[in-house]
N, C-alpha and C positions, 0 to 999 in steps of 0.2 A: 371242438368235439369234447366233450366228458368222458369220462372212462369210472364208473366206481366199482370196487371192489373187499370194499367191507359190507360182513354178512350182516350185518346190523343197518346198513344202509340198501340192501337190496334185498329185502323180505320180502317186501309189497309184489316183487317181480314171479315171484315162487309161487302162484296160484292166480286161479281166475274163479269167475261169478259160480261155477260149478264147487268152488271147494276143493278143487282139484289141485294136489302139490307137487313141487319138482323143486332144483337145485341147480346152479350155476356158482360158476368161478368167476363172473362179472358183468355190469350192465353197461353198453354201450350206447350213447346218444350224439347219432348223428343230427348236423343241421341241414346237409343240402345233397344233391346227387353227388357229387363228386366225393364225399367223403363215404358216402354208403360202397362207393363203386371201391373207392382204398379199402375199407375195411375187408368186403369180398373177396376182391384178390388175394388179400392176407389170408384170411377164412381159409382160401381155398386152397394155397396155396401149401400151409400146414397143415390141411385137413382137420380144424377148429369147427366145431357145431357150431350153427349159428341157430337160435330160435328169434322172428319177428314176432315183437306184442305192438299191440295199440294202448287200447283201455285198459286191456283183460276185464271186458264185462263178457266175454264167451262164456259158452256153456260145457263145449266139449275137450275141454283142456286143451287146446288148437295151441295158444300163445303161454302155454308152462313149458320152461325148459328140462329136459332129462341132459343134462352137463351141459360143459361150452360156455359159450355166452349168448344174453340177450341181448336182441338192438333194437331197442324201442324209438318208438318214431315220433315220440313226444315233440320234440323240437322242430319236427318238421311240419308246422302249424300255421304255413301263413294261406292266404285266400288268395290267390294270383290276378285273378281275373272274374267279375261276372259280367258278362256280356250281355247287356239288356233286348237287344235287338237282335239277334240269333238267337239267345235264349241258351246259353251256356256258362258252364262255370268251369274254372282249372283251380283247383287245391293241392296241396298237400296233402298225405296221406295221415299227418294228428292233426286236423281239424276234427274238432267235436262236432257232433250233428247237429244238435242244439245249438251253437253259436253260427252254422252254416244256413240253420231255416230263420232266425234272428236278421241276421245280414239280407236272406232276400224277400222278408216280407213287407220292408218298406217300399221295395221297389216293388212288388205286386208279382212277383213268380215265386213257383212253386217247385218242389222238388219231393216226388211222391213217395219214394221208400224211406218207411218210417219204423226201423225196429224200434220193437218194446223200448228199450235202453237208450234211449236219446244220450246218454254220455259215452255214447261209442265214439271211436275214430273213424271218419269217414274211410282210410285204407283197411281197417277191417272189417266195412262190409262189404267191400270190395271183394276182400281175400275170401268172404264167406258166402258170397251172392247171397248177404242176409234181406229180409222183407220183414212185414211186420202189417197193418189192421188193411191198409191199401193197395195192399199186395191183389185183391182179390179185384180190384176194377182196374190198376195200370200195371200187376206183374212186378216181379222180386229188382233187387238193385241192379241186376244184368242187362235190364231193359234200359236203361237212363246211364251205360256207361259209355261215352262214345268212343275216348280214347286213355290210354295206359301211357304209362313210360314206368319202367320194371327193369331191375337190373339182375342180373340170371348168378348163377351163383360163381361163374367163371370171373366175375365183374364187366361182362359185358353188356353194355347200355341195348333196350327193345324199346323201340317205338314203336306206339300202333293204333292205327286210325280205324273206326269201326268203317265198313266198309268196301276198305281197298284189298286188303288178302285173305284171300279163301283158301282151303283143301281142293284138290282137286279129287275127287270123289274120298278117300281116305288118307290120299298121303298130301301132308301139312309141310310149307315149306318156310321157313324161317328166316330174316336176315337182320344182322344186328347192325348197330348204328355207324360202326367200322368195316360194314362188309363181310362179317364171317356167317356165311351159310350153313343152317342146322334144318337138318332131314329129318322129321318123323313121321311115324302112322299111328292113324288115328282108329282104335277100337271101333267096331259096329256093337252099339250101345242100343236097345230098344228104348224107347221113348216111353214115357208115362205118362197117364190121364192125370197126375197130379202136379204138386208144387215137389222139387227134387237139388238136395243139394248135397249126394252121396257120391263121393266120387269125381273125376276130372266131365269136364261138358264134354260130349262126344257125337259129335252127327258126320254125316255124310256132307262134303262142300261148305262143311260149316265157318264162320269166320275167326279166322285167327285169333283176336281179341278175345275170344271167348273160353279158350284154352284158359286164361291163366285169372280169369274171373273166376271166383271160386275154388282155385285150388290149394287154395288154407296155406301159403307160404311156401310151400313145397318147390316150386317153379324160379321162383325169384322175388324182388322186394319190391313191393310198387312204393317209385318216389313223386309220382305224376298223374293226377286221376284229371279226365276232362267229362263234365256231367251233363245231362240234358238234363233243361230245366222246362216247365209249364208256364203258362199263364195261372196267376191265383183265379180261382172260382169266386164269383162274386159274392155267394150262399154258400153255407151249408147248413143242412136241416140234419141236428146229431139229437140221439135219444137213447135211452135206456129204459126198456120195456124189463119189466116183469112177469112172469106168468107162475099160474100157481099148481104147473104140473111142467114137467120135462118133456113129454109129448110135446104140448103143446109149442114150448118153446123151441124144438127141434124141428115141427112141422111150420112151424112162424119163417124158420132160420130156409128149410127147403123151398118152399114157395117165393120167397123171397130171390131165393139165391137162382131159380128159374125164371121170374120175372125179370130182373137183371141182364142175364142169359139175354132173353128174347128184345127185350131195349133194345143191346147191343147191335143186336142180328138186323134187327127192323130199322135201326137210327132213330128211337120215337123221340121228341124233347121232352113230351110230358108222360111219364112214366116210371116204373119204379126202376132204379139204376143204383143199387149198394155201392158205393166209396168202399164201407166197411161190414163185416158180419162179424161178429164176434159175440162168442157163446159163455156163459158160467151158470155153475153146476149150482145146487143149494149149501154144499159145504164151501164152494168160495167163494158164497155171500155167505155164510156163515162166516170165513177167515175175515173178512174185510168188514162187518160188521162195527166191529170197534171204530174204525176210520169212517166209517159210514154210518151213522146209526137210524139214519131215514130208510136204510134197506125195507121194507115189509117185511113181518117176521114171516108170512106165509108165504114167501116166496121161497119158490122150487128150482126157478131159473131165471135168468134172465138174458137179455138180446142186447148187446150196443151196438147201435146201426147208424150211419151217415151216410149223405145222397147230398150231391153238388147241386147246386141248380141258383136259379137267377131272378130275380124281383118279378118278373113277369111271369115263368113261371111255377113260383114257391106256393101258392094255395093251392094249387089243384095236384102238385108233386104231394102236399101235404096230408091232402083231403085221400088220397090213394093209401098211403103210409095207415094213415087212422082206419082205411076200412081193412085194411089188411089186419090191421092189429087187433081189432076185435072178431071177424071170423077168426081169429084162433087165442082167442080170450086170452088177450094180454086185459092186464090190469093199471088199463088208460089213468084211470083216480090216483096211482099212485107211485105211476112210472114219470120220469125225467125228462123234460123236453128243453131243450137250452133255446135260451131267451134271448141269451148275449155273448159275447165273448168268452166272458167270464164261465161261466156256467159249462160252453162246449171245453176250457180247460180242464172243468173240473172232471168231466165225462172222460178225457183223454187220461187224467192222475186218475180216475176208477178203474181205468182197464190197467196201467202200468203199475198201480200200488200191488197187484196181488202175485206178480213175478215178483216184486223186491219182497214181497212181506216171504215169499217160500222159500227164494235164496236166502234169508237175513234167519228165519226156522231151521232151516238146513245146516248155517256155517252157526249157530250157536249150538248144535248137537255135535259139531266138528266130523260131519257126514260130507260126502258126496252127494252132490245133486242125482236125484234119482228121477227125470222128469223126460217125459215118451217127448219127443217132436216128431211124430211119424203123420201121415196123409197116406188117406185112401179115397179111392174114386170115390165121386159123389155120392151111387146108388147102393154103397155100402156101409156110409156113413151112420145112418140112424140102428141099425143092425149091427155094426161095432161097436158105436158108444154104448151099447146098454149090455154087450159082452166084456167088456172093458169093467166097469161098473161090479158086474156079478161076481166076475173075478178078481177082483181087488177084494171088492166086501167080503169072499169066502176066508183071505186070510187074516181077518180083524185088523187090517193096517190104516190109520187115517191116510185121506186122500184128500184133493181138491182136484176140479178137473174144468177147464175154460181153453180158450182158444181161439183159432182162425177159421171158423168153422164154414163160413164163406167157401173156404178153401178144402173146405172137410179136414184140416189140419188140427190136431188133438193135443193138447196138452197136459197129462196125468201124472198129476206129482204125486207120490208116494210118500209119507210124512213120518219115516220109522224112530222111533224115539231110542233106539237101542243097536248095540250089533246086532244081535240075532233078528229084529225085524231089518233090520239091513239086507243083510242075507237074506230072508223071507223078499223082500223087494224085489232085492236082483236078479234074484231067478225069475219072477213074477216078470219083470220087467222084456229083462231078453226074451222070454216065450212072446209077448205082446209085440215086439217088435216083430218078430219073426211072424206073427198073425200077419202085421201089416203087408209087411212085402209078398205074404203067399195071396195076400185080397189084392195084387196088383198095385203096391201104393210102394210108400218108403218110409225108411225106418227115421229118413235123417229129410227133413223139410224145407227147415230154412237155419239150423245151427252146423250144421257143418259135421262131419266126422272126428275129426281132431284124433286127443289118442284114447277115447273114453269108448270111441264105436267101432274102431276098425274089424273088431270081428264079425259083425255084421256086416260092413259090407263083403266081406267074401261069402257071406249068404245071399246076399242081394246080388252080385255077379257071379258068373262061374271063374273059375281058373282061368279060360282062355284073355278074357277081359281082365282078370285083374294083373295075369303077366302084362297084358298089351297097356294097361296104365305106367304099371311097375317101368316097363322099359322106358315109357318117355320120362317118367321122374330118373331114369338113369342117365340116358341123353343129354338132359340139361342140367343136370347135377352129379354128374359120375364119380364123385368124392363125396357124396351124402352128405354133405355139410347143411343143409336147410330144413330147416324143423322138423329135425330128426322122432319117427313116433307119429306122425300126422297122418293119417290117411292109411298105411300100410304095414302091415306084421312084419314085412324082411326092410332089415335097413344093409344089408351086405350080401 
């Protein structure tokens, strides 16, 4: 185990992808459960902050510490197990994502939650139920976790297999690896039409495992993640359509994202079934132009789309795609259709360049990420984006706006070059999120709360809900010692 504590040696620790700062009196790097479970009981025991990082590629300052120490799980990096024939994998919680889809695509499985940030650690998208372009045809990282092993902040060891323990209508019963049984109750949470990652999971019967999926550290340390994995698709048909109005490319994105819908419903083989939908605006094809210079300058918008499918049948999957594409005049002459391998990476570094080009904008202004990740139901989607739009443009602030739009999930970065457009932003900003949740959606989609949102979510739940979270973060943490600042206003 490492232990550093020179400030010169843990700077890198004191911020994430947001820009977002904090401070610690030291970084701790364990290797294996058993010394995460020592360190806890210490933690806990002195009532010592603990804040867990991975990468720190977050957005909502989740893994900056406010004091204490961090325990980064760097070292806990190895790949345990892939299981070819069940079709699973056991890691460590610092495995990179990108060395994890590396490892199985010789063997021909697939592993479908793919946030933007491929140098993430696979334990924090765990911690974050992050998602990312394929979120919209297999669902966020919750769907593919089967099992945990999390040690709670008392240092006692949770096993937990998806499946075997439930709630019985709301109250959630517990037992640790020693035997010691933990009571809780579980908030009645209304469900949403969208993609949602505000807040602890909360259903009625819901399964245990899911508790501590997404709850940003707060719960305990995941040393143990168990994944479901796919068979690789044999095809994919990926493209990047252009059009030379936002309409159009918004009405391309609905019909699209309907057809899909109906596939599903139907089980057609030959039909249109998005992988991916993801949306950008003309200002970032504008941003990315540099990187890109084959953009068309007359482009307004554009679409990147992928659809699985198989030798047999990729023409007529294909032949659908292109008549779709021109009822809503995409600009077939001088959109991107990958050929080969090569070409669907480069499709994949065009959607991921324009998050690092506005993070790498951001931290050379030495700003805070100012960027919406809210979702609203679909039928309100194209009637938000173009109020989003009005109200940014009336404060003269650059923007760029792209996304998961599949998911009708929004992404609008604010570009202020100054404090006072700073300020100008963040009001802009909080009013838009607060749009979101009164249209039924959420402020927080697939970045997590952290400590950059919490005030929103006490808009987005009443009081009775946010005590009934508060209490089980008290429960299994009654000496606050785990990422203190994440999720919640009261830490006492």
């Amino acid at each position: 185990m490492i232990i550093k504590t020179e400030q010169n040696e843990i700077q890198d620790y004191l911020k994430d992808a947001s820009n977002t700062n904090g401070y610690c009196e030291a970084v701790i790097y364990p290797e294996n459960t058993d010394e995460v479970i020592s360190i806890l009981k210490r933690a806990n025991s002195e009532k010592t902050k603990i804040t867990v990082c991975g990468n720190r590629t977050g957005l909502s300052g989740g893994s900056v510490p406010n004091g204490g120490i961090v325990l980064s799980t760097e070292k806990m990096n190895r790949i345990l197990e892939i299981n070819e024939e069940e079709q699973f994998a056991i890691v460590e919680p610092g495995v990179l994502l990108s060395d994890f889809l590396k490892e199985l695509k010789p063997r021909k499985l697939y592993y479908p939650p793919d946030p933007t940030e491929l140098n993430c650690f696979l334990g924090g998208t765990v911690a974050t139920n992050a998602s990312g372009s394929k979120t919209f045809k297999y669902g966020p990282t919750r769907d593919f976790v089967i099992g945990i092993e999390i040690v709670l902040a008392s240092g006692d060891l949770l096993v937990l297999d998806r499946g075997k323990y439930f709630a019985k209508n709301f109250d959630l019963s517990i037992t640790t690896a020693d035997q010691k049984r933990i009571e809780l109750k579980i908030p009645s949470v209304k469900s949403l039409p969208t993609k949602n990652t505000a807040g602890y999971f909360c259903r009625e019967n819901m399964d245990v495992i899911d508790l501590f999926i997404g709850s940003e550290g707060t719960l305990g340390i995941l040393t143990k993640l168990k994944l479901k994995l796919l068979p690789a698709p044999q095809m994919v048909l990926s493209a990047v359509i252009f059009f030379n109005s936002e309409d159009d490319g918004l009405n391309f994105i609905e019909e699209s994202r309907n057809e899909s819908f109906n596939s599903r419903i139907n089980k057609s083989s030959i039909s249109i079934d998005a992988l991916a939908l993801e949306y950008f605006d003309k200002y970032a094809l504008d941003f990315l132009r540099q990187d890109f210079p084959n953009i068309p300058e007359d482009a307004n918008s554009a679409v990147w789309f992928e659809q699985e499918m198989d030798e047999e049948s990729s023409n007529s999957i294909t032949d659908l795609w292109i008549n779709l594409i021109e009822k809503h005049n995409g600009d077939l002459s001088h959109s991107w259709i990958a050929m080969n391998e090569k070409d669907k990476l480069k499709f994949i570094e065009f959607r991921h360049r324009i998050s690092t080009k506005v993070n790498e904008f951001i931290s050379s202004r030495n700003m805070r990420k100012l960027g919406t990740d809210f979702a609203v139901p679909d039928e309100e989607l194209k009637k938000f984006y173009f109020k989003l739009k009005n109200d940014v443009e009336k404060t003269g602030l650059d923007y760029v706006i792209y996304g998961h739009f599949g998911n009708s999930h929004i992404h609008l970065n604010m570009l202020p070059k100054n404090a006072e457009e700073f300020e100008t932003a963040k009001k802009l900003y909080d009013n838009m999120c607060l749009s979101a949740i009164k249209s039924g959606g959420t402020f927080a989609a697939e970045h997590g709360v952290g400590k950059n949102k919490k005030a929103l979510l006490y808009e987005m739940y009443d009081e009775k809900v946010m005590s009934e979270m508060w209490k089980i973060k008290q429960t299994l943490d009654p000496n606050l010692i785990l990422c203190c600042g994440n999720i919640f206003k009261t830490e006492s």
